[in-house]
PDB file of N, CA, C and O in Angstrom:
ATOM      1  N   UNK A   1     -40.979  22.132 -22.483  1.00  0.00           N
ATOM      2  CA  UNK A   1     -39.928  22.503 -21.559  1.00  0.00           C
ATOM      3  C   UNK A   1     -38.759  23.047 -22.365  1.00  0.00           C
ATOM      4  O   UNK A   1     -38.464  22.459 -23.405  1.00  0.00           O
ATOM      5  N   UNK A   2     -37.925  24.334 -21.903  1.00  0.00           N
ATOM      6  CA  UNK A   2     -36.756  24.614 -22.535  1.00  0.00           C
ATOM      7  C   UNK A   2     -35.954  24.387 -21.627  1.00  0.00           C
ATOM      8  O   UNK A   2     -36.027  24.349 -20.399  1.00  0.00           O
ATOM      9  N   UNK A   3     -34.802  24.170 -22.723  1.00  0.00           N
ATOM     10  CA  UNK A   3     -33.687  23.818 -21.536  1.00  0.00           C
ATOM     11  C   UNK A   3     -32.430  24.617 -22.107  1.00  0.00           C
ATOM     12  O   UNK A   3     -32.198  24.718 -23.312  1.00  0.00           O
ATOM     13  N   UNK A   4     -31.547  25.244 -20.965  1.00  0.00           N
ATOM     14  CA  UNK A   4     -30.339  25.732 -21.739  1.00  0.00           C
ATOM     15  C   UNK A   4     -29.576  25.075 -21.098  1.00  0.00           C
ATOM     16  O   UNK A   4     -29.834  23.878 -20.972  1.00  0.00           O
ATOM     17  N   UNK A   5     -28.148  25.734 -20.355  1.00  0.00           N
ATOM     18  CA  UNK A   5     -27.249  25.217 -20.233  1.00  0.00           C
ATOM     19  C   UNK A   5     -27.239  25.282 -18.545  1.00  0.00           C
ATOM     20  O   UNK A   5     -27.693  26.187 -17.845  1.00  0.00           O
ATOM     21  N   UNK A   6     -26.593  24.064 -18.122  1.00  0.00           N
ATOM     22  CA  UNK A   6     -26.788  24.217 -16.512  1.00  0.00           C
ATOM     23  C   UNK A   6     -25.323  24.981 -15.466  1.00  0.00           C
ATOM     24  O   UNK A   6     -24.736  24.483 -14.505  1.00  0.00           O
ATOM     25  N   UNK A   7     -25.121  26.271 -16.121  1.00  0.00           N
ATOM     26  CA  UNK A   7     -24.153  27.119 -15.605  1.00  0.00           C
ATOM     27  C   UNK A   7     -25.118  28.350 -15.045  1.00  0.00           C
ATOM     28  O   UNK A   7     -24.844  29.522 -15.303  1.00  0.00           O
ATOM     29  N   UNK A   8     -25.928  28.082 -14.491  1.00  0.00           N
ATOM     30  CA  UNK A   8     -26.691  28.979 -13.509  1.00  0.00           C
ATOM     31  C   UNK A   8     -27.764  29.716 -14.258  1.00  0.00           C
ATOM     32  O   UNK A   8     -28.178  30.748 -13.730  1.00  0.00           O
ATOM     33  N   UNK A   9     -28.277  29.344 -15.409  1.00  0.00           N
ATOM     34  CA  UNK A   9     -28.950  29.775 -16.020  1.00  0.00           C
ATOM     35  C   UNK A   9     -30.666  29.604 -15.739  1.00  0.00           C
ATOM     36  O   UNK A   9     -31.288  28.551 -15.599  1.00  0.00           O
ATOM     37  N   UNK A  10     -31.031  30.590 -15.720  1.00  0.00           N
ATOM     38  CA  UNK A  10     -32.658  30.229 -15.427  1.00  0.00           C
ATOM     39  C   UNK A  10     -33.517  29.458 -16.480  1.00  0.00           C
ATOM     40  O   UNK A  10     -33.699  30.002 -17.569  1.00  0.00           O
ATOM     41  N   UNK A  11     -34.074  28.192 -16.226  1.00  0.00           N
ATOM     42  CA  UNK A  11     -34.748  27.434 -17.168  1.00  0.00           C
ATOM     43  C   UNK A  11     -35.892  27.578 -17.225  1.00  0.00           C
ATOM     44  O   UNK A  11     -36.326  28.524 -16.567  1.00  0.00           O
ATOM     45  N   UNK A  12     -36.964  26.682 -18.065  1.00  0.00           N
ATOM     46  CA  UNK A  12     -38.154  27.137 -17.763  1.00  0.00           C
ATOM     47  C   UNK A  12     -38.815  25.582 -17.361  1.00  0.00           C
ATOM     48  O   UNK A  12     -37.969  24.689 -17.317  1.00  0.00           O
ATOM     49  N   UNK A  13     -40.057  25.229 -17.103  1.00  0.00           N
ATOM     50  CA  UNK A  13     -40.781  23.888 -17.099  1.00  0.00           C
ATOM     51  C   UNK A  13     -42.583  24.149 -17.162  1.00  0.00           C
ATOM     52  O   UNK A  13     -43.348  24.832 -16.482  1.00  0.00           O
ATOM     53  N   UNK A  14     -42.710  23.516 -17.972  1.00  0.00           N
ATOM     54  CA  UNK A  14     -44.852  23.695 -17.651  1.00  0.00           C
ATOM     55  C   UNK A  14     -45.360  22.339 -17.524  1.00  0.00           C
ATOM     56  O   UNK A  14     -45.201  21.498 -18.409  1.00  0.00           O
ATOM     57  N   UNK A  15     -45.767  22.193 -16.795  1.00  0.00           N
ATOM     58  CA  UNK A  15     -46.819  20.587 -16.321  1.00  0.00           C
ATOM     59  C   UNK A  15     -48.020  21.222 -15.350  1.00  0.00           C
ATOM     60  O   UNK A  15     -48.671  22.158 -14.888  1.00  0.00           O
ATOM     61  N   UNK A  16     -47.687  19.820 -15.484  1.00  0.00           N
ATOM     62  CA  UNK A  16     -49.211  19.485 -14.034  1.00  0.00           C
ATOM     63  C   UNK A  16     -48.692  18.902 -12.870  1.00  0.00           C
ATOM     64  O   UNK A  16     -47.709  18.162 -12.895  1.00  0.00           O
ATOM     65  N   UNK A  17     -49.381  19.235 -11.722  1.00  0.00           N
ATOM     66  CA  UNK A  17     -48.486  18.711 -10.074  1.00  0.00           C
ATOM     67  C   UNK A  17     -49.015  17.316 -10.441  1.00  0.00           C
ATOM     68  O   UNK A  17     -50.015  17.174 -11.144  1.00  0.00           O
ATOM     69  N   UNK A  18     -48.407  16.436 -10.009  1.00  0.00           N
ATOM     70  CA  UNK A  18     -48.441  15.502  -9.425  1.00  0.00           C
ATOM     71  C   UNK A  18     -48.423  15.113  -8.199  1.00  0.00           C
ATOM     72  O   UNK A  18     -49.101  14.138  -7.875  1.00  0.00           O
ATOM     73  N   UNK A  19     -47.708  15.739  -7.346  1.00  0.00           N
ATOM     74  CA  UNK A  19     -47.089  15.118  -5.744  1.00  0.00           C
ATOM     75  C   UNK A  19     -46.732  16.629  -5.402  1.00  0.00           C
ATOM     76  O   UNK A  19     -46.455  17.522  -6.203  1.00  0.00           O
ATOM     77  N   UNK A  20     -46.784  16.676  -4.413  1.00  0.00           N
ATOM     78  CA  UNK A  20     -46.160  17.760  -3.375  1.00  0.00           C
ATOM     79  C   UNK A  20     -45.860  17.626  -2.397  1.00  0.00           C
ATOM     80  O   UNK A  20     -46.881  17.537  -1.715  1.00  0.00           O
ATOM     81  N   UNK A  21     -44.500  17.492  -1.459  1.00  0.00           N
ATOM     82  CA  UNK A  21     -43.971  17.175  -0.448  1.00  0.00           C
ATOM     83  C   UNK A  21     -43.718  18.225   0.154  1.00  0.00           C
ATOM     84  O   UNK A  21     -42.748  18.894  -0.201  1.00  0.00           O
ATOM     85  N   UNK A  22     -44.617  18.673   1.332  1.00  0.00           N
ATOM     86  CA  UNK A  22     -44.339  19.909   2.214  1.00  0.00           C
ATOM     87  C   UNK A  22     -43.484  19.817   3.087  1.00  0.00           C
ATOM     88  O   UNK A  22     -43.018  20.920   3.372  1.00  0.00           O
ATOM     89  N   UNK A  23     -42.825  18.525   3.962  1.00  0.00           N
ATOM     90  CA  UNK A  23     -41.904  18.518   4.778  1.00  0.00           C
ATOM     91  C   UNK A  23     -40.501  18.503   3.980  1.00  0.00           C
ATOM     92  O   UNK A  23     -39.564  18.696   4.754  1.00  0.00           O
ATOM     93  N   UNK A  24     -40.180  18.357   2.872  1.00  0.00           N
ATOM     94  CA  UNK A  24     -39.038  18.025   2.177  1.00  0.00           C
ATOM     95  C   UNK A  24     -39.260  18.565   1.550  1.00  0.00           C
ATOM     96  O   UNK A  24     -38.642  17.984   0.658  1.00  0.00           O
ATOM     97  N   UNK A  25     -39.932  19.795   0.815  1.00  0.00           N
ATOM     98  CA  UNK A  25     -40.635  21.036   0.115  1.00  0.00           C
ATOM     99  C   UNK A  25     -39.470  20.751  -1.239  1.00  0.00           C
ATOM    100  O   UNK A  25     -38.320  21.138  -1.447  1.00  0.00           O
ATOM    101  N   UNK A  26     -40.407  19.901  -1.969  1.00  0.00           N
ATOM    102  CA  UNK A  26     -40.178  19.295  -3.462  1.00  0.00           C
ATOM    103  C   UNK A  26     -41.286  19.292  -3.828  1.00  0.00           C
ATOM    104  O   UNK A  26     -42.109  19.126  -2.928  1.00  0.00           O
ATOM    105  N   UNK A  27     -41.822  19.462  -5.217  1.00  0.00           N
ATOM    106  CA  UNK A  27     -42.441  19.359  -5.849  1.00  0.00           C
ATOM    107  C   UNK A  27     -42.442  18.342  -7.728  1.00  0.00           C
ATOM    108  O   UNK A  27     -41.772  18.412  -8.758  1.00  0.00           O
ATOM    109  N   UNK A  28     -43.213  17.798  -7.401  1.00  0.00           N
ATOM    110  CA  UNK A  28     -43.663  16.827  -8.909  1.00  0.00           C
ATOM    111  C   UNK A  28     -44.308  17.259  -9.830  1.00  0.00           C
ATOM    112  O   UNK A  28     -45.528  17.148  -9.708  1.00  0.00           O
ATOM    113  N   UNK A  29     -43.803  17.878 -11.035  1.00  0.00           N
ATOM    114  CA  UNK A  29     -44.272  17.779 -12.075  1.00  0.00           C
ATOM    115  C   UNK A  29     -44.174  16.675 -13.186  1.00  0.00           C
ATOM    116  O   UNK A  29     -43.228  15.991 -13.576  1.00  0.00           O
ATOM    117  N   UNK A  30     -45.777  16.764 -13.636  1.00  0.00           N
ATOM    118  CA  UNK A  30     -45.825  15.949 -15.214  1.00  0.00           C
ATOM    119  C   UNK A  30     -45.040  16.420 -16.304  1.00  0.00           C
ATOM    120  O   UNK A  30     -45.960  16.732 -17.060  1.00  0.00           O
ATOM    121  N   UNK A  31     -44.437  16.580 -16.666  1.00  0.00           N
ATOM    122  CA  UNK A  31     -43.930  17.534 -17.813  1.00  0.00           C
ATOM    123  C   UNK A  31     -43.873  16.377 -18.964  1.00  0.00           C
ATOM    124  O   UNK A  31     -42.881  15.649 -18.940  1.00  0.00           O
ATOM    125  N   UNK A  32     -45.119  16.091 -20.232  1.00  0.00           N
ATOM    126  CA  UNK A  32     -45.075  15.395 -21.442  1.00  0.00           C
ATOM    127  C   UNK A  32     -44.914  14.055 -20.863  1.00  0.00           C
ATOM    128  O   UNK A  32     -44.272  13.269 -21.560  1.00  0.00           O
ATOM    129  N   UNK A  33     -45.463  13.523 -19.472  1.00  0.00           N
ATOM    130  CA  UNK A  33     -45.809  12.395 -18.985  1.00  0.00           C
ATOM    131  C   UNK A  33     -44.641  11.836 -18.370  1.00  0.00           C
ATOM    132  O   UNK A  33     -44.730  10.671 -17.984  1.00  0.00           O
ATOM    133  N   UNK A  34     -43.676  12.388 -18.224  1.00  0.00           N
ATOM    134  CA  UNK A  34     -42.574  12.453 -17.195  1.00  0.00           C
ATOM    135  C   UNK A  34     -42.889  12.832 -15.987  1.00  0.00           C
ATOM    136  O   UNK A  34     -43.664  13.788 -15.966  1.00  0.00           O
ATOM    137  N   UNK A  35     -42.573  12.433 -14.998  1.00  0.00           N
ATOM    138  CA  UNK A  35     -42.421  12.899 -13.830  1.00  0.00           C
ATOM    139  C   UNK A  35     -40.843  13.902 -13.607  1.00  0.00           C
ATOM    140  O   UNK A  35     -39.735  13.438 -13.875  1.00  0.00           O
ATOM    141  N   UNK A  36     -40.998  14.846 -13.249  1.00  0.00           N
ATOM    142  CA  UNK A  36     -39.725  15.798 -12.809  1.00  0.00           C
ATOM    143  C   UNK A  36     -39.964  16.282 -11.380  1.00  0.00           C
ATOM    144  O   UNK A  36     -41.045  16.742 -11.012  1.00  0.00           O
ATOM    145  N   UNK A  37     -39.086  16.176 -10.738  1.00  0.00           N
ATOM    146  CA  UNK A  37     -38.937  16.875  -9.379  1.00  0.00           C
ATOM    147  C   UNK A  37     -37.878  18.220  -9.332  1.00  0.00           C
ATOM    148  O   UNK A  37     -37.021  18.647 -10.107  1.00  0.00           O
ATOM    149  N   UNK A  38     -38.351  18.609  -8.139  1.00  0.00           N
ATOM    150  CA  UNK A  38     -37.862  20.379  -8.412  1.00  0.00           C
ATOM    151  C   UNK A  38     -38.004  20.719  -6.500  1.00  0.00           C
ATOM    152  O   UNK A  38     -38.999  21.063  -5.862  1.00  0.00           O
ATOM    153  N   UNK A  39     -36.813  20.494  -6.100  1.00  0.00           N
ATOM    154  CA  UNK A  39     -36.578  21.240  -4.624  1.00  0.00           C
ATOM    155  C   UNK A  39     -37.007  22.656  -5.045  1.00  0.00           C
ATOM    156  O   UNK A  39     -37.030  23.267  -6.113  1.00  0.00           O
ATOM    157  N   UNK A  40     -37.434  23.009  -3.399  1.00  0.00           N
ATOM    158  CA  UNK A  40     -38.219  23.897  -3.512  1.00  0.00           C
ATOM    159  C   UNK A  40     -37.586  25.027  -2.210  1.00  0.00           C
ATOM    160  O   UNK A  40     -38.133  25.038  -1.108  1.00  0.00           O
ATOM    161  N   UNK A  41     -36.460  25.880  -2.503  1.00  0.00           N
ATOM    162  CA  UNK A  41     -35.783  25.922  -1.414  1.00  0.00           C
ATOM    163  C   UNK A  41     -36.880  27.518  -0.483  1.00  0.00           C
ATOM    164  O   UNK A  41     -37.837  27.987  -1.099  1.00  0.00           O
ATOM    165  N   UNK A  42     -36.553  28.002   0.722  1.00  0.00           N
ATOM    166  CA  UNK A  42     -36.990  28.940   1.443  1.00  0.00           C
ATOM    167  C   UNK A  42     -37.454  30.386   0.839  1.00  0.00           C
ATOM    168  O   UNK A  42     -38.324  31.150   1.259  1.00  0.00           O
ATOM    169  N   UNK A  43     -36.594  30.505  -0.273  1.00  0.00           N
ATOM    170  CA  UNK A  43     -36.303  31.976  -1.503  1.00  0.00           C
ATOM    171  C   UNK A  43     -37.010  32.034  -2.245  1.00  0.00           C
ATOM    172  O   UNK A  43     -37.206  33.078  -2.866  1.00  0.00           O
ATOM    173  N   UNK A  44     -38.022  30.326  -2.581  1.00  0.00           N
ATOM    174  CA  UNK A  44     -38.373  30.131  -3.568  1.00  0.00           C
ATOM    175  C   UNK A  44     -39.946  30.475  -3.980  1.00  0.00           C
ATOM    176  O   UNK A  44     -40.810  29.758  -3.475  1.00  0.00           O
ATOM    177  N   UNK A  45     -40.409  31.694  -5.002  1.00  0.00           N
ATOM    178  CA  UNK A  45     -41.705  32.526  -4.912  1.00  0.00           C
ATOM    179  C   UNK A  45     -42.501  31.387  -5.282  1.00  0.00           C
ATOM    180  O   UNK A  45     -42.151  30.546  -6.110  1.00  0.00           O
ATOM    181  N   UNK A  46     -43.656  31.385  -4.597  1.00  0.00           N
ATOM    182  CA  UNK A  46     -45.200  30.321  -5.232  1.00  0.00           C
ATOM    183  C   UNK A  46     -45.917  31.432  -4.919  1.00  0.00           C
ATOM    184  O   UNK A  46     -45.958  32.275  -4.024  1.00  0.00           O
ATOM    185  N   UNK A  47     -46.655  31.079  -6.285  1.00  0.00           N
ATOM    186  CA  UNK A  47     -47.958  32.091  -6.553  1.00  0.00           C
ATOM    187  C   UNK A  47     -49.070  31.113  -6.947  1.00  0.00           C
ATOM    188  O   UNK A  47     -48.968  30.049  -7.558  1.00  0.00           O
ATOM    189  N   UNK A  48     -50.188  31.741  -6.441  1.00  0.00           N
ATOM    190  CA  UNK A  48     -51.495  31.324  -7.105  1.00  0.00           C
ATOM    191  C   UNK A  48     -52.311  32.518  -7.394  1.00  0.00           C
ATOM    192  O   UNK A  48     -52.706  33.498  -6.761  1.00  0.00           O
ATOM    193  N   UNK A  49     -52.440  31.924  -8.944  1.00  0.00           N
ATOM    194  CA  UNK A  49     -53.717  33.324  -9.359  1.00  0.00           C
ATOM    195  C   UNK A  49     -53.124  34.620  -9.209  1.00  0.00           C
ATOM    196  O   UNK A  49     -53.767  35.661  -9.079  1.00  0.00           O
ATOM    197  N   UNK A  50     -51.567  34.496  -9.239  1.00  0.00           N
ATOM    198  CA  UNK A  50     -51.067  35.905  -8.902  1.00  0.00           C
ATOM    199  C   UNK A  50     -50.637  36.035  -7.902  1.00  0.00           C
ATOM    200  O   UNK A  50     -49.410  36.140  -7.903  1.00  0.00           O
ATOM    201  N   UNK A  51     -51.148  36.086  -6.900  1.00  0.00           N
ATOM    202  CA  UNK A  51     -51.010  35.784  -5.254  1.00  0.00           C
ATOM    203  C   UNK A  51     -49.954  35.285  -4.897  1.00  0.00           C
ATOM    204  O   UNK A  51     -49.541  34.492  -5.743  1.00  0.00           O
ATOM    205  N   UNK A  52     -49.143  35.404  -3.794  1.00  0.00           N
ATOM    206  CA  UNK A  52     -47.817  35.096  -3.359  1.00  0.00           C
ATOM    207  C   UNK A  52     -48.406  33.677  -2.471  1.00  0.00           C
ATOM    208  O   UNK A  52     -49.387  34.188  -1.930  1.00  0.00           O
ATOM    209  N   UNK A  53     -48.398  32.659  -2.145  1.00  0.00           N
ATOM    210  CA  UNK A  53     -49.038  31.583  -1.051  1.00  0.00           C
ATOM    211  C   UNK A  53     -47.743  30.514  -0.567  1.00  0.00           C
ATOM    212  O   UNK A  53     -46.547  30.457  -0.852  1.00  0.00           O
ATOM    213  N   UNK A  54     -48.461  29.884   0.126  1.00  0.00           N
ATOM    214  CA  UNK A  54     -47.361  29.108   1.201  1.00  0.00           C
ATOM    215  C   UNK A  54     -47.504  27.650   0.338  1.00  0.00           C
ATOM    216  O   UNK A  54     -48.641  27.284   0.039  1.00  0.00           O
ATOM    217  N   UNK A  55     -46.433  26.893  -0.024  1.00  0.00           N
ATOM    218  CA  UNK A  55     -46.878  25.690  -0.138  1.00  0.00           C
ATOM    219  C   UNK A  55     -47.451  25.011  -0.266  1.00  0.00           C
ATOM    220  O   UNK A  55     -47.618  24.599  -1.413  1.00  0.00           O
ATOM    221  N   UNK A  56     -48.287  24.310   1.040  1.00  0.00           N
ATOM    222  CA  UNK A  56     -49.912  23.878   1.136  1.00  0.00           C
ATOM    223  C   UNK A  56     -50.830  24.468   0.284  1.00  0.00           C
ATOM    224  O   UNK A  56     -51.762  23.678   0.142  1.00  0.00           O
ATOM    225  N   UNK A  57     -50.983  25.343  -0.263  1.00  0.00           N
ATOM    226  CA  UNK A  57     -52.046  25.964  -1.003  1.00  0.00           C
ATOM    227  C   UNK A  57     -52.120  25.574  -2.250  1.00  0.00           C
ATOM    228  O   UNK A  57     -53.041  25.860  -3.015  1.00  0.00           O
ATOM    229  N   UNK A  58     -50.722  24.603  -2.629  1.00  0.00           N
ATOM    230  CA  UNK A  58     -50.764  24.288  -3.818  1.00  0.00           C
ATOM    231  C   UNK A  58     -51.513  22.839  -3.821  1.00  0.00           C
ATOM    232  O   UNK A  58     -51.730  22.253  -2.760  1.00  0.00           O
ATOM    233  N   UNK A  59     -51.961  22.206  -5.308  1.00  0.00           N
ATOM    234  CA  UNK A  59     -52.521  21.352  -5.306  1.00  0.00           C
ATOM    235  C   UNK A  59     -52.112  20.647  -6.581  1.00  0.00           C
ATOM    236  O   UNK A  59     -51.498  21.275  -7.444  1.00  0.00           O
ATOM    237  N   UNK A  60     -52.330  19.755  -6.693  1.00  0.00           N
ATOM    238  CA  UNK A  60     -52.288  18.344  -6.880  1.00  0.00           C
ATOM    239  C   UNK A  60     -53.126  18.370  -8.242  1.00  0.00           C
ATOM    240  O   UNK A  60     -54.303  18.524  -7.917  1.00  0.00           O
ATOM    241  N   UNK A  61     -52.993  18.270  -9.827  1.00  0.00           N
ATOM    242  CA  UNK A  61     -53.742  18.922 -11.269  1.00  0.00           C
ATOM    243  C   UNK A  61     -53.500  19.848 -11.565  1.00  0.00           C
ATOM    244  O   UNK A  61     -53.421  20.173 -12.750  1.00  0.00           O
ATOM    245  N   UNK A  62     -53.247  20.778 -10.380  1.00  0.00           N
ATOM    246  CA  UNK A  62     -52.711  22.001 -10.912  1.00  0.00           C
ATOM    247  C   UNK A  62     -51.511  22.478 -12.042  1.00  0.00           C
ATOM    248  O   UNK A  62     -50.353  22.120 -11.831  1.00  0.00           O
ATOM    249  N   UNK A  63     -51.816  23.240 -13.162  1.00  0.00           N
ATOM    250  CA  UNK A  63     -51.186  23.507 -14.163  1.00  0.00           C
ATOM    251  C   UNK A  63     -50.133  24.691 -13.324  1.00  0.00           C
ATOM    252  O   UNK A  63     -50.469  25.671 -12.660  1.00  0.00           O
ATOM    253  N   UNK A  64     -48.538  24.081 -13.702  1.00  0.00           N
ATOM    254  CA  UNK A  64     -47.604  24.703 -13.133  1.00  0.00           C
ATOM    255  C   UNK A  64     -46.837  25.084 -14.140  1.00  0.00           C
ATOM    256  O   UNK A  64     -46.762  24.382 -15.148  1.00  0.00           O
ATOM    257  N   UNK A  65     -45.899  26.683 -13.976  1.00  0.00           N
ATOM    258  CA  UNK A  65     -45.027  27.333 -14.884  1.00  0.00           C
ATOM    259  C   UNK A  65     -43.524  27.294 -13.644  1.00  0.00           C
ATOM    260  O   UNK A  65     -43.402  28.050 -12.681  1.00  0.00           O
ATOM    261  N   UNK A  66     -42.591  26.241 -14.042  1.00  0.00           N
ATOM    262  CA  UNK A  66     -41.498  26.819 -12.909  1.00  0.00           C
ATOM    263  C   UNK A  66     -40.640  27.326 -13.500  1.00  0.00           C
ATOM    264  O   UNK A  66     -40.456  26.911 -14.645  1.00  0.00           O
ATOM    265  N   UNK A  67     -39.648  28.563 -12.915  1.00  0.00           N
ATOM    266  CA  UNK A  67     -38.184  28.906 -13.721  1.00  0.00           C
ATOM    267  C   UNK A  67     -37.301  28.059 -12.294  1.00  0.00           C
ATOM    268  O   UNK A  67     -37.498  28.061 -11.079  1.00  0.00           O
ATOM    269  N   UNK A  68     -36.212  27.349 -13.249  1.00  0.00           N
ATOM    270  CA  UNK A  68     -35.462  26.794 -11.792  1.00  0.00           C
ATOM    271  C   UNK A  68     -34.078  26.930 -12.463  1.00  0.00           C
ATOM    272  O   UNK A  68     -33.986  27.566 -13.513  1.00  0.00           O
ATOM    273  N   UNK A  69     -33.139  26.427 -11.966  1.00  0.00           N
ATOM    274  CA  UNK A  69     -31.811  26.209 -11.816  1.00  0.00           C
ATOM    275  C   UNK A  69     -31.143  24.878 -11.870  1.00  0.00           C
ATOM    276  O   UNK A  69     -31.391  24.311 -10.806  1.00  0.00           O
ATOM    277  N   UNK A  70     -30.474  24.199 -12.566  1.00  0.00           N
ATOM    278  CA  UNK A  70     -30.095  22.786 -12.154  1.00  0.00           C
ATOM    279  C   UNK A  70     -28.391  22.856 -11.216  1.00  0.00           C
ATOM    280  O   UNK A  70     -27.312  23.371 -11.511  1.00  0.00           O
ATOM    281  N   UNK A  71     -28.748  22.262 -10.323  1.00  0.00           N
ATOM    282  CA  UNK A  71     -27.349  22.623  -9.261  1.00  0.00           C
ATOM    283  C   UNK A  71     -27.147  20.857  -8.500  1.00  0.00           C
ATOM    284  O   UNK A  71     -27.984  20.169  -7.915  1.00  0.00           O
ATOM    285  N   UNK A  72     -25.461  20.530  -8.878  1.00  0.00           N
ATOM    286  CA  UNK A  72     -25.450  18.801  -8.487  1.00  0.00           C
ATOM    287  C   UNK A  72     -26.312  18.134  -9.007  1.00  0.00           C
ATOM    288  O   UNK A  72     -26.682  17.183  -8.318  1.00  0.00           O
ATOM    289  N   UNK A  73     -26.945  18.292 -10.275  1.00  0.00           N
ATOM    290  CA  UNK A  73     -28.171  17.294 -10.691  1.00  0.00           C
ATOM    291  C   UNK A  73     -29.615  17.506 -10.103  1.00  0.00           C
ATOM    292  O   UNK A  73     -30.520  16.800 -10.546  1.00  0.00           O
ATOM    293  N   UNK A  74     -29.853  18.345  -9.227  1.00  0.00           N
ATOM    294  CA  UNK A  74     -30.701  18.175  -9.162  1.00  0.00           C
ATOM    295  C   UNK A  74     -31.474  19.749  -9.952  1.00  0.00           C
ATOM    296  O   UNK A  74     -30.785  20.661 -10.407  1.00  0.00           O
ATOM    297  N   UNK A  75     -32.579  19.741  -9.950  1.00  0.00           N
ATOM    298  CA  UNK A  75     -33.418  21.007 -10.261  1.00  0.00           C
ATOM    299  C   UNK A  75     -33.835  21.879  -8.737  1.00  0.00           C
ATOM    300  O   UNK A  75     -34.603  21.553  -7.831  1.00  0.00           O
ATOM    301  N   UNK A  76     -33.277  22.668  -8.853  1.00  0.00           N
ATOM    302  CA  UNK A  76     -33.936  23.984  -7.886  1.00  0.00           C
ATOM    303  C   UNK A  76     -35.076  25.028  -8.597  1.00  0.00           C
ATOM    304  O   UNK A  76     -34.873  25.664  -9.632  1.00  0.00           O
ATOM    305  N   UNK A  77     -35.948  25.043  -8.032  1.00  0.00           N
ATOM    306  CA  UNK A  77     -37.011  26.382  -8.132  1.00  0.00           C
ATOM    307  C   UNK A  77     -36.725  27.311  -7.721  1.00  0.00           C
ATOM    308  O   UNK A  77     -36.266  27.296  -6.578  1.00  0.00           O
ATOM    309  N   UNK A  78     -36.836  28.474  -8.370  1.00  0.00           N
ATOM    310  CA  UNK A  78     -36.879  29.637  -7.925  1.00  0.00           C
ATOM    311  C   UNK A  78     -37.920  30.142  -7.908  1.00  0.00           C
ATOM    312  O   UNK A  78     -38.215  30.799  -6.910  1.00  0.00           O
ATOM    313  N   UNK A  79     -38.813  30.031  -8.947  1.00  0.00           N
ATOM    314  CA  UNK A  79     -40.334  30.818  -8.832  1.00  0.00           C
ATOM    315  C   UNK A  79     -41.275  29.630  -9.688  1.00  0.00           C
ATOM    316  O   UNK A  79     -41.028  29.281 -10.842  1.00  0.00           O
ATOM    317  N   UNK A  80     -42.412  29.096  -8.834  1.00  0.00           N
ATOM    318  CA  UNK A  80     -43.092  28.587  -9.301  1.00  0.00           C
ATOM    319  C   UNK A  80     -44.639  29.317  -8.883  1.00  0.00           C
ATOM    320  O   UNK A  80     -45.157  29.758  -7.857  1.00  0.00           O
ATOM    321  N   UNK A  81     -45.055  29.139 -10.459  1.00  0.00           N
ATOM    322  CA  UNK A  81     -46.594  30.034 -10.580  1.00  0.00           C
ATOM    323  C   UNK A  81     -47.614  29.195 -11.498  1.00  0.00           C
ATOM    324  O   UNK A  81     -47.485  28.805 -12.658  1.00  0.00           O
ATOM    325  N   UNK A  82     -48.880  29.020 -10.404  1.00  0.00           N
ATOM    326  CA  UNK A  82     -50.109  28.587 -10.604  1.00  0.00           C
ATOM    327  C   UNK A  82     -51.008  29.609 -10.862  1.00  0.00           C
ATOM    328  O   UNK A  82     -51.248  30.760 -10.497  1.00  0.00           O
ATOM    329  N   UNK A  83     -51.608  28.371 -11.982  1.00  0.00           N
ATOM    330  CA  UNK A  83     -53.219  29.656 -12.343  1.00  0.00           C
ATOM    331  C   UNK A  83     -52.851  30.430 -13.757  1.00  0.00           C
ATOM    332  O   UNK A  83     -53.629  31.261 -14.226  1.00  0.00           O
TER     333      UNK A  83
END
């Protein structure tokens, strides 16, 4: 995982899903056996295999690349890509 500075800067993260919450559209990554969570707001691109997909399509082992944002502590996604 890199990390820079949390003044709006795009970060990066690579794991594995753990959890995926479609009604509260957050997502769990493993990242080095951590658990990290990452809101997942309306703007926010998911791809599989390239492919643009909805949420649900994601799964659970799946090897994840997110760029996000940290805003109030928490992590925002902007583009998370599977495959």
């Amino acid at each position: 995982m890199r990390v820079a500075g949390v003044d709006g800067t795009l970060l990066e993260a690579t794991g594995v899903i753990e959890r995926i919450d479609v009604p509260a559209r957050e997502l769990t990554l493993s990242i080095n056996g951590a658990p990290q969570v990452f809101g997942l707001p309306p703007g926010c691109t998911l791809s599989l295999h390239g492919e643009r997909v909805k949420l649900r399509l994601l799964q659970a082992d799946d090897r994840a690349h997110v760029l996000y944002t940290c805003e109030d502590g928490s992590r925002v996604a902007h583009t998370v890509r599977v495959g």
